[in-house]
N, C-alpha and C positions, 0 to 999 in steps of 0.2 A: 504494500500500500504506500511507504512510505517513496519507494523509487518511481510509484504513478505523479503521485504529487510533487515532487522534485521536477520530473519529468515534464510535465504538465507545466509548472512556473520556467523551466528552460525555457521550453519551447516558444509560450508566450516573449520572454523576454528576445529569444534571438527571433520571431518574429517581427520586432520591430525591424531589425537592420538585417532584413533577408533578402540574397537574391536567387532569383530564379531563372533557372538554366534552360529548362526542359520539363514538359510533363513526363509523369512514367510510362503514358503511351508512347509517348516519342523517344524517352531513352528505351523502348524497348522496342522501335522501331528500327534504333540505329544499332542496335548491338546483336539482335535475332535474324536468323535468315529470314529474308522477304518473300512473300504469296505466300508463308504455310501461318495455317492457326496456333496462335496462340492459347497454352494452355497455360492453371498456375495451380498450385500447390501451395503448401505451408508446412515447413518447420518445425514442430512444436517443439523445443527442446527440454530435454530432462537436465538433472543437475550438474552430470559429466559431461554433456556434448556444453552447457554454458560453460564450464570449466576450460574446455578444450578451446572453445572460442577467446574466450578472457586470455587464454595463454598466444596469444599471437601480438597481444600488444593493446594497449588504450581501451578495453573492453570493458562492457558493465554489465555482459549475459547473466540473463538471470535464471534458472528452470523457470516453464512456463512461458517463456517468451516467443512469439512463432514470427516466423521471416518467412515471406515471400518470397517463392520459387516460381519463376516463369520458365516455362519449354516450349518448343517447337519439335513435330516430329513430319519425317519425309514422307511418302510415298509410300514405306514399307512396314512403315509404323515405328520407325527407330525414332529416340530423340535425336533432333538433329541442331541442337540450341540450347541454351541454360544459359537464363539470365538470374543474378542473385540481386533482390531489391534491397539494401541496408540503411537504416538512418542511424548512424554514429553521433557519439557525444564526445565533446571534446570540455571536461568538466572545468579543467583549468580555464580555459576562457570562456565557458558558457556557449559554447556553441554547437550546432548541429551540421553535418554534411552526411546528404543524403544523397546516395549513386546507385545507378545500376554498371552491376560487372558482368559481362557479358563472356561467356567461353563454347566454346566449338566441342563436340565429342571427345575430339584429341588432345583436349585441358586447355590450347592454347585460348588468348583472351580473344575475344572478338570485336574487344571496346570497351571502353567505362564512356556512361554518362553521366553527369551532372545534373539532378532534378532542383536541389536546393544549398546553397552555403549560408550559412549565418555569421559568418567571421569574414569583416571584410578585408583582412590579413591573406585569406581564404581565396578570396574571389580568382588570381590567376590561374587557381586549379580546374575551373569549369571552360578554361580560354581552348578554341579547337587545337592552338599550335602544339598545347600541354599535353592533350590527348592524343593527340594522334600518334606519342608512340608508343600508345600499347597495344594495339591492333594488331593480331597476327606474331605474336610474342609469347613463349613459353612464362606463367608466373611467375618461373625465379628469375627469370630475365628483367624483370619489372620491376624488383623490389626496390624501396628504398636503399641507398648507400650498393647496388648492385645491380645497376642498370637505369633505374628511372632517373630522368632527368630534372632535378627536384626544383623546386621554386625556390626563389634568394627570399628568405621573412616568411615563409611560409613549413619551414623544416617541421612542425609537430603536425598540422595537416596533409604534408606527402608521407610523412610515417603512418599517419592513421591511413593512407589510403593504402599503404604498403598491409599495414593490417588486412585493412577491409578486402585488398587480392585474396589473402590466405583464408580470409573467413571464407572467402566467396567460392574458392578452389573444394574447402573442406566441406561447406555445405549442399554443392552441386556434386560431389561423390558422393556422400551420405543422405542426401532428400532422399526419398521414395519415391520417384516417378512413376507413374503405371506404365 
């Protein structure tokens, strides 16, 4: 209860100085393969898989908490898409950055979009030049301090999003898709 109400007064507050990038139809327009249906799923996780999450970095999973899983499947009924919806806290500065990470069958990424930043510290992370290189990139290839090309003043927001790659890797192997 007490992390709804916390949550709940973040939110409010980084609502004031939010920008928005993209809706999540459209970050999941640009990160899923195009013409196939959209399907989505949830999450729910128990107290080991928040555990597991918490452990990648800047985490606040709780049990109970369910994440939006979106997929796409081809022709033969294979998934051929996984998108992971996350809205992250960044508690030290009160802020929220909510993205979708986008991966291919073969783990590689397919995209992150940007739906919302709250830390205007934050903002060059939703810029297309920032993004564009994690398209077609193996995870660990992307990580902060191994690969990604991080923003100057924005170092604790490219690490949450280094986070949020590995949440998003571990949670598109372990969702349950039909």
């Amino acid at each position: 209860m007490m992390k709804s109400v916390s949550t709940i007064c973040l939110v409010l507050f980084a609502s004031l100085q939010a920008a928005t990038y993209e809706s999540l139809s459209g970050a999941l327009r640009k990160v899923l393969p195009s013409g196939q249906k959209v399907f989505k799923s949830k999450l729910v996780l128990d107290k080991a898989q928040a555990k597991i999450l918490n452990d990648f970095g800047h985490g606040d999973f709780l049990a109970d908490d369910a994440i939006d899983v979106y997929y796409t499947k081809d022709d033969k009924g294979q998934v051929s898409g996984t998108a992971v919806h996350l809205v992250e806290y960044l508690v030290r500065w009160k802020s929220t950055h909510t993205w979708v990470v986008g991966l291919a069958p073969d783990g590689k990424l397919t995209g992150i979009s940007v739906v919302e930043l709250t830390d205007k510290y934050a903002f060059p992370l939703g810029e297309a030049g920032f993004l564009k290189q994690f398209a077609g990139k193996a995870p660990p290839q992307s990580l902060y301090g191994k690969g990604m090309d991080a923003v100057s003043g924005a170092s604790e927001s490219c690490q949450l999003l280094s986070s949020s790659i590995q949440r998003a890797v571990w949670i598109s192997k372990n969702a349950k898709l039909p």
